[in-house]
Every structure is written in C-alpha cells, then in structure tokens.
N, C-alpha and C positions, 0 to 999 in steps of 0.2 A: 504493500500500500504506500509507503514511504518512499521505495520506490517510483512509483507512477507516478505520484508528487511531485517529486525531484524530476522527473521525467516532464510533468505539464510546464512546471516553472521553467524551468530551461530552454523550453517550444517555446514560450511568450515572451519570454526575454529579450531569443534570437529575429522572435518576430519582428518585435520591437524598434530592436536595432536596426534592422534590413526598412523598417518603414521609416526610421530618422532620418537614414541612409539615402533611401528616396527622395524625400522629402528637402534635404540638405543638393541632394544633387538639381533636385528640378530649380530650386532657388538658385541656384548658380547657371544653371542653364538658362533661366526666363532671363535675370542679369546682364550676359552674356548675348541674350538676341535683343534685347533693350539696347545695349549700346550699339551693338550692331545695325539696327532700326535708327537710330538716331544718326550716324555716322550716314546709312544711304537714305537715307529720307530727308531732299535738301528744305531747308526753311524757306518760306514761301513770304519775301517781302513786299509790303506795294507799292509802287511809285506814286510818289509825292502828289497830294492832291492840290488846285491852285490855293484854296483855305489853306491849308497846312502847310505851304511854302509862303505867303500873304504873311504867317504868323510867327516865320524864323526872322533871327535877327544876324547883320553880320556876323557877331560874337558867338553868339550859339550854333553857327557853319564852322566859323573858326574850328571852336571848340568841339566836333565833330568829325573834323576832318584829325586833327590832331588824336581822339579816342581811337579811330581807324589808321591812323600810322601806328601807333602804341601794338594794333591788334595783326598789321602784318609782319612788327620788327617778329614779334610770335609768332608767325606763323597760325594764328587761333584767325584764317577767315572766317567771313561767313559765309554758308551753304545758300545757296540761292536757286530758285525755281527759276531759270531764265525765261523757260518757255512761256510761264504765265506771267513775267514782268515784259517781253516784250508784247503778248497780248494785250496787256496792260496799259501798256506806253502806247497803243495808237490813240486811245482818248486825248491827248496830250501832253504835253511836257513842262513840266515845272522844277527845272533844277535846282540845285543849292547857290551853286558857285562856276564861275568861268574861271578855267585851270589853263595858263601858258605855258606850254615846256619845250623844251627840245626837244628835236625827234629822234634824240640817245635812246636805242630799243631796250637799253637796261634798266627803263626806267620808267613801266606800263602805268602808267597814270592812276586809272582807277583802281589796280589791284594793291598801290602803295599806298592808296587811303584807304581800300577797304569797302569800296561804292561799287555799285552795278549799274544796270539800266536806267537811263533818265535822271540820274544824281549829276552828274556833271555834265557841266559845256567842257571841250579838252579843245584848245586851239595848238597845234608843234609848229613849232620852225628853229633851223639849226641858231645857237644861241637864241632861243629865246627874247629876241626884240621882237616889237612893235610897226607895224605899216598901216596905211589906210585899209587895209583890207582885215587884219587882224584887230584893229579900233572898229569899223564897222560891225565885226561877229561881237566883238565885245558890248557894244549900246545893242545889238541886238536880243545877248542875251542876258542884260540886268533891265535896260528901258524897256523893252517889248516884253522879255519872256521872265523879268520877276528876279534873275539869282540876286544874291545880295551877296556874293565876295566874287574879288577879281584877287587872281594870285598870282603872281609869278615866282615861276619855279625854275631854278638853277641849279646846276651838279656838279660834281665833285670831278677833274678831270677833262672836261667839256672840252672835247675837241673841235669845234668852231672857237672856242675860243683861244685854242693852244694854236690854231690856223691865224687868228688873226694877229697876234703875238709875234709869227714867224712870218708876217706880212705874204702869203699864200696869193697867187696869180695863177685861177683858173677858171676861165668860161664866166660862168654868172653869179660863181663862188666869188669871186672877186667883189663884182658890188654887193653883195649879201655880206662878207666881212667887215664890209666899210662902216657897215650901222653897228658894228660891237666896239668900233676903233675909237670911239670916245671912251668907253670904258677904260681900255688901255691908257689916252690920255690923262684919265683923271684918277689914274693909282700909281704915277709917279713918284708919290712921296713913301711909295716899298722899300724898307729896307733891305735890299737884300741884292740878288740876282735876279734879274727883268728879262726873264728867258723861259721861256716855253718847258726846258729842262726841270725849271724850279715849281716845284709841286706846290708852294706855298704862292706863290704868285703867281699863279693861275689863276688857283682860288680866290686870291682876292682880287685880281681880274672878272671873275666870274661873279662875285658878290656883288661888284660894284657896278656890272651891267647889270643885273635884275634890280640894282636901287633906280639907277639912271633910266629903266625902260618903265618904273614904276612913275616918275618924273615924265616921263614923254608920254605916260597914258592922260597922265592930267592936262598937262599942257597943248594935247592934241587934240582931244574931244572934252569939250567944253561939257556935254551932255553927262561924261562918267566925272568929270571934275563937282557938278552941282549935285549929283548923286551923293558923292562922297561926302561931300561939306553938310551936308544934310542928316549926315547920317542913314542914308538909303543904302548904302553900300560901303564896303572899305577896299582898299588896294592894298595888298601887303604883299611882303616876297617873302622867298624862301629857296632853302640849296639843301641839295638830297645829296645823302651820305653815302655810295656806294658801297663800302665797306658795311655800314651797319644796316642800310633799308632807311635811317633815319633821315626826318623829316624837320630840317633846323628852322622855325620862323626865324627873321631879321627883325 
C-alpha cells in the first residue's frame, strides 16, 4: 500500500514538473515570436496633416530632427510602412523642414534624421550653396507649402570644397566652385596650412560656407528673410560628422 503511495506521489510530481516545463517553454517561445513580430511588423506612420504641421514651431522641427540624428548615431531607426505612407502622401504634402546638402552619397539625408515620406523638402548640390533656383524651391517650400526650418547642411571632408581650395578647372565645375570661393576668402584668418591637404581647414572652409550661404538665403529672397524675422521660420546650419553619423548644429 505504501508502496502504490510512493508510486502515485512520484506520477504527480513528474507530472508536475513536465507541465512547468511546458509551461516555462511556451512562455519563452510566445517571447520569442513577440519580438520576432515586432522586429517584421514595420510601424505604420502618417504623414503630417496640414493642422499638424500649421501647429509645429521652428524649434520643435529643430528639436526633432536632432531626437532623429540621436536615433541613427544608434542605429535604433524606425520601421516604416512605406507603402501606406506613400499612399498616404498623395493627399498632400506638409513637410517639417527644407534640408540643403551636398550631393556626398555618404550622407542620405533623410535616413540621418530618421524621417520618411513627406517629412522633408531635401534640395543637393555639390557644396551646398544657394542659386535662384535653389531660393525658388526654398519660398516654395516654407511660403507655399508651410515647412518652418531651412537648414543647411555641410560635411566633414567635402570635396567641392577640397576642389575649390585647389582652385579645380573643369567644364561647368569650374563656375559651380566659384560660389564656394568666398568661403575660402573669408577663413583666411586659419591658423595653420591653407591646403586642401589640411583636414582642419577644410572644415572650417566648409563651416564657413554653410554660414555665408545661410547669409545669401536672407539677402537673396526677401520672402524667407521676412519669414525669418517673424519668427515663421528659422535658417540654421549645420556639418555632418562622417566618422560618427553626427549631426553638429552651428
């Protein structure tokens, strides 16, 4: 009898066990397809409604664009449903910000903020200056279509600018370096070596044409000047860190 006892308790024991066992495995397994599920299930964001862009302020773009460099120095993008952001984006378009950069391919615009469809205007051109045609996209897209920041963006390295430095003669590169060559004038007071060689004065070659082309945005179109002074928009710059993904305001 004691026996069979000993015999029942020992069945229910093992039962027991083999069902914790279960139990312990399945939790780790849902776990497991949980992140899994989250990882291919991209998030589905919406592009900006005209209300909801009407109701950002330069500052609060700023400070956006900046939380989304923070988030690709990491690597931590976000997942995005493209398909249904560009079905999305045919209703309209209400960006944040008009972004100028060079057209350095190390340096994809929207994946270094962290934006997708319909968040930014992106205008390139080698160094990053300014022409009537890059001020027209620009009143087009704060006067007409609402963004409220203009940025300009410069990088670490920039080779228009390392070209214009080494005073470069070719084709229509030629007059295209000519609009960075006041930069070069006006960072004469470098200490240093004034050579394309010197990594340091490039850079501040490079700084001082995204100040100077933030000066010729104002001076050139009267439209993003009253903007500004208003407080409807702000013009700032800024220079990208190759080495780190970072994103330096000026």
């Amino acid at each position: 009898m004691k026996k069979r006892f000993l015999i029942v308790v020992l069945a229910i024991t093992l039962l027991s066990l083999n069902v914790a066992c279960q139990n312990k495995e399945s939790k780790e397994v849902k776990a497991v397809e949980t992140k899994l599920n989250e990882k291919q299930i991209p998030l589905k964001e919406r592009v900006l409604t005209a209300a909801e862009q009407k109701a950002l302020t330069p500052e609060s773009v700023i400070q956006r664009l900046k939380e989304g460099n923070k988030r690709f120095m990491k690597n931590d993008l976000t997942l995005r449903d493209n398909s249904a952001l560009v079905r999305d984006a045919t209703e309209g378009q209400y960006p944040k910000a008009v972004i100028l950069s060079c057209v350095d391919s190390r340096i994809p615009v929207e994946d270094v903020f962290n934006k997708g469809i319909g968040d930014l205007f992106v205008a390139r051109v080698a160094g990053n200056f300014v022409n009537e045609d890059i001020l027209g996209s620009m009143e087009f897209g704060c006067k007409v279509s609402g963004a409220k920041l203009i940025l300009v963006l410069g990088h670490e390295s920039c080779g228009a600018i390392k070209s214009a430095i080494d005073d470069v003669k070719l084709g229509n590169i030629t007059a295209m370096l000519a609009k960075i060559k006041p930069a070069i004038a006006g960072s004469q007071d470098f200490a240093g070596d004034k050579t394309s060689k010197n990594d340091d004065f490039v850079d501040a070659v490079a700084k001082k044409n995204v100040l100077l082309t933030i000066q010729n945005i104002k001076d050139k179109s009267p439209i993003l000047k009253e903007m500004a002074e208003k407080g409807e928009i702000k013009i700032v710059g800024a220079y990208y860190d190759l080495h780190s993904g970072e994103v330096i305001f000026l």
